[in-house]
C-alpha positions in Angstrom: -120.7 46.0 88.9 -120.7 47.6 85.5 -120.1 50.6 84.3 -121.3 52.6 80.6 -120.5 55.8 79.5 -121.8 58.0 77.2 -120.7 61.9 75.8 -122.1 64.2 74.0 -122.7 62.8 71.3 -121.8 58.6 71.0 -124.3 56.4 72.4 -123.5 54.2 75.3 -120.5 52.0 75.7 -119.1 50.1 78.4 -116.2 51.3 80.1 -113.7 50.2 83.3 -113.0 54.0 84.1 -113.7 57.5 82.6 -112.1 60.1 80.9 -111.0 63.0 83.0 -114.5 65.1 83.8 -115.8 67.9 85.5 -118.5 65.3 87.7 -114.6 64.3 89.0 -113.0 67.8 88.9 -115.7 69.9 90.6 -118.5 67.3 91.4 -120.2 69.4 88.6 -123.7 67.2 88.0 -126.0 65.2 89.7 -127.5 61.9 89.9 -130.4 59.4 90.0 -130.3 56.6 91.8 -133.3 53.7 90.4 -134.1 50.6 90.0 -134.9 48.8 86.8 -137.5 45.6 87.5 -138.9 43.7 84.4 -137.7 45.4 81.9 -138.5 49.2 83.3 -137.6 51.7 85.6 -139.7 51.7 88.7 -141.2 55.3 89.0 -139.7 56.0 85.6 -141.3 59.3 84.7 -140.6 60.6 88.1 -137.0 60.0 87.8 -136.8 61.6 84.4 -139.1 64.8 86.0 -136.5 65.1 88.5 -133.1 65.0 86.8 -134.5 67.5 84.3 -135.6 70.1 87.1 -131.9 69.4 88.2 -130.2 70.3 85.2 -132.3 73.1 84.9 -131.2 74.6 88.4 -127.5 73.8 87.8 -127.7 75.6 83.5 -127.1 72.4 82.1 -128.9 73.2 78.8 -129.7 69.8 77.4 -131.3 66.9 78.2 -131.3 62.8 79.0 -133.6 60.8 78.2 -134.1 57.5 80.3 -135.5 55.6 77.6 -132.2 55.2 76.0 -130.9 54.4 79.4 -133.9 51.6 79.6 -132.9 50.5 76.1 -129.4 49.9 77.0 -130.0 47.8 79.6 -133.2 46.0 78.4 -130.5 44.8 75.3 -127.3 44.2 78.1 -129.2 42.0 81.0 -132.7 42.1 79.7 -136.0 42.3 81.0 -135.8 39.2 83.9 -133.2 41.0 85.6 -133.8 43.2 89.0 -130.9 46.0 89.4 -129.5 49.0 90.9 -128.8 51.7 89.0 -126.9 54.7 89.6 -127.4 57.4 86.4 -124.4 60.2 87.1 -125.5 63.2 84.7 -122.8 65.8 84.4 -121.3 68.9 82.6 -119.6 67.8 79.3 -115.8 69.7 78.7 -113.4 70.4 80.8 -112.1 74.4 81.6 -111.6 75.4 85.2 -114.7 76.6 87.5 -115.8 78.1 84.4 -117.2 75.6 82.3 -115.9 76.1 78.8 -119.4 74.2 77.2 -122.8 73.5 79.1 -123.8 70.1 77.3 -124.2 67.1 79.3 -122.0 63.5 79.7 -123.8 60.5 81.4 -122.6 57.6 83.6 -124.5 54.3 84.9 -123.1 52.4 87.3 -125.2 48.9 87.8 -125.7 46.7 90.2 -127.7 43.8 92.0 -130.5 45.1 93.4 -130.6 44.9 97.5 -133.7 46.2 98.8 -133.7 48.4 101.8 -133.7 46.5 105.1 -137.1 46.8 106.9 -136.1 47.4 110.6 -133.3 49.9 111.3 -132.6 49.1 114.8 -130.9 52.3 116.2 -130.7 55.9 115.1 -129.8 59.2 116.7 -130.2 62.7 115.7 -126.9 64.5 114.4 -126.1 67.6 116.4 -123.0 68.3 113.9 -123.7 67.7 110.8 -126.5 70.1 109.0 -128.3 70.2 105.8 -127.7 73.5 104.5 -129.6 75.7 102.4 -128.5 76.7 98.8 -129.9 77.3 95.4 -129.7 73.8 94.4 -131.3 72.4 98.0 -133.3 69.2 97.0 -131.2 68.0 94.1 -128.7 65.0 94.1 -126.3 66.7 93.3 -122.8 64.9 93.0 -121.2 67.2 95.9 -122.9 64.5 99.0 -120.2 65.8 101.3 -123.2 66.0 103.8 -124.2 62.7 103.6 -121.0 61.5 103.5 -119.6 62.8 106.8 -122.7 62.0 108.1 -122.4 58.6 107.4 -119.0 58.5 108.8 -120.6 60.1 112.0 -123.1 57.3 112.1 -120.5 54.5 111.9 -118.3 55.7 114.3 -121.0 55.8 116.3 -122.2 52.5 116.1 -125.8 53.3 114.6 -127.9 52.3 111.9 -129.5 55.6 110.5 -129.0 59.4 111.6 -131.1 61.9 111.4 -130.2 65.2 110.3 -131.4 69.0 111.0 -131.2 72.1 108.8 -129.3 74.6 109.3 -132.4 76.7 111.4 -132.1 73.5 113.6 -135.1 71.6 111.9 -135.7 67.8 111.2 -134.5 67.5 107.4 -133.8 63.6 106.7 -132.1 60.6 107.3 -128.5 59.6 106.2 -129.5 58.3 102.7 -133.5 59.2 102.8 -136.5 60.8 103.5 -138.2 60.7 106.9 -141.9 60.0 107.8 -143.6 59.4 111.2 -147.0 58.5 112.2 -148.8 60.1 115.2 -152.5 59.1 115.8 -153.1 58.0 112.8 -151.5 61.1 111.2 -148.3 61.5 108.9 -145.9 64.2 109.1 -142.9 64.6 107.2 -140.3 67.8 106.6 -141.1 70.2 103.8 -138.6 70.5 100.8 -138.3 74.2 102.9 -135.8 72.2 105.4 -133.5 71.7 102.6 -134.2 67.9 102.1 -133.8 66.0 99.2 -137.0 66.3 96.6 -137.5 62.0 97.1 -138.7 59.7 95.0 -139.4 57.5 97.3 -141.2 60.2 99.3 -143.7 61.6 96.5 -144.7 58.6 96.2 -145.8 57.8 99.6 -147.4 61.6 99.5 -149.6 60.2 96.7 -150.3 56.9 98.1 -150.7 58.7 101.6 -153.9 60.6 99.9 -155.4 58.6 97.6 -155.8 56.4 100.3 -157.7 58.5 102.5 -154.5 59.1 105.4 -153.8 62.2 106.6 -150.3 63.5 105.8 -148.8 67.1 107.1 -146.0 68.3 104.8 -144.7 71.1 107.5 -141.4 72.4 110.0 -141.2 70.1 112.4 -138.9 70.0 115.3 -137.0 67.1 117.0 -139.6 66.8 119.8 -142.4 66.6 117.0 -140.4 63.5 116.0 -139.8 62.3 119.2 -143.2 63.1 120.4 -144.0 60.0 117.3 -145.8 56.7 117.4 -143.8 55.2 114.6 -140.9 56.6 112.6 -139.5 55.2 109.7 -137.5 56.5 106.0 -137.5 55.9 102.7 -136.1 56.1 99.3 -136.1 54.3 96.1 -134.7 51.0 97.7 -138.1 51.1 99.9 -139.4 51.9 103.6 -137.4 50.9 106.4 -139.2 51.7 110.3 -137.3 53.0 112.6 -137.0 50.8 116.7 -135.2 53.2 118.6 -133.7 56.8 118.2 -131.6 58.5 120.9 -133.2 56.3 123.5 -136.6 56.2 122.8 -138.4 53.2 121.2 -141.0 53.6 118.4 -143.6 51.1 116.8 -142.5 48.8 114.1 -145.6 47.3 112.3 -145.4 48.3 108.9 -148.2 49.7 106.8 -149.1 47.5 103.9 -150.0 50.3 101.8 -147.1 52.1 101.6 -145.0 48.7 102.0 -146.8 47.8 97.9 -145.7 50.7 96.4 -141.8 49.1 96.6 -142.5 45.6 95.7 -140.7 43.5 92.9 
């Protein structure tokens, strides 16, 4: 693992730790989590869409640019190398809950890439842990307390994924994703209304979904709608993973090649 920082105004360095910040004092940011493949960001523009409407929604005034962040790394490991990346984004200054400037800092964290698994064999659906609704629903934020606990949940537990509600008692997502499932032929998958994350991974599944003729509902679904499923399975940048067994029930497993192509390397 490395790590590179970069404030306000200096480009980016590499660093062991950071200076004191408000991502650290009051989880005052967000993040993108990508993966850089031959020399480019995979689903580049849709990363840099994102982080932007984020910004915007937390009065961050200026703005990234991944190209830098491309440049950086194109120059530090160059363009053979397949990593994760993990781009934190966060208020510059310091001050107390009021922020005392509204610039921005960034943080990259890489990695070796690990692609998602494809089989997940056992999931449940969380009963205590919600995703609740806020101005800022559907932004990574660097506050994941929800995720986290849930994740704790889940290991405790002895599963591989959990499923979360919101907090009207509607499927949301997984642990760490997005969530499809296939019935009939048809795809459903909770609207951004449910307080999920806006994925990556799951636009572009949405597009692939359509321009290949499959029919995709984008609604408020229920837990029996999911159980009720053929197939389940969730995504995000990392790729698909399908989904055998959840609370009991076991789901189909084949994959669908089309989606499978959009996360290849």
């Amino acid at each position: 693992m490395r790590q590179f920082f970069k404030n306000k105004t200096d480009g980016f360095s590499e660093v062991r730790e950071l200076p004191i910040n408000r991502a650290l004092l009051f989880g005052d940011g967000l993040f993108e989590t990508m993966v850089f493949t031959n020399g480019h960001f995979r689903f580049h523009e849709d990363h840099q869409a994102r982080a932007i409407m984020g910004l915007k929604k937390l009065r961050i005034e200026s703005i990234p640019d991944l190209l830098k962040v491309k440049e950086l790394l194109n120059i530090t490991y160059g363009k053979n190398a397949t990593l994760r990346v993990r781009w934190n984004i966060f208020r510059s200054g310091i001050g107390k809950y009021s922020p005392m400037e509204n610039d921005h800092c960034e943080h990259l964290i890489v990695t070796d890439f690990q692609p998602s698994p494809g089989l997940k064999n056992k999931a449940y659906i969380s009963n205590s842990i919600q995703v609740n609704a806020s101005p800022w629903a559907g932004t990574k934020t660097l506050n994941a307390l929800t995720y986290v606990l849930a994740n704790i949940e889940r290991k405790q537990q002895g599963m591989d994924d959990v499923i979360l509600l919101d907090d009207k008692g509607n499927i949301s997502e997984g642990g760490s994703s997005n969530i499809f499932w296939v019935k009939n032929n048809n795809y459903f998958t909770p609207s951004l209304q449910t307080n999920c994350i806006a994925g990556i991974a799951r636009k572009q599944i949405l597009d692939q979904l359509k321009n290949k003729g499959f029919n995709c509902e984008v609604g408020i679904f229920k837990a029996k709608d999911l159980m009720d499923a053929d197939q389940v399975f969730v995504s995000n940048v990392t790729g698909i993973s399908y989904l055998l067994n959840i609370d009991g029930k076991t789901f189909d497993t084949r994959p669908e090649p089309t989606l499978l192509s959009l996360f290849e390397i």
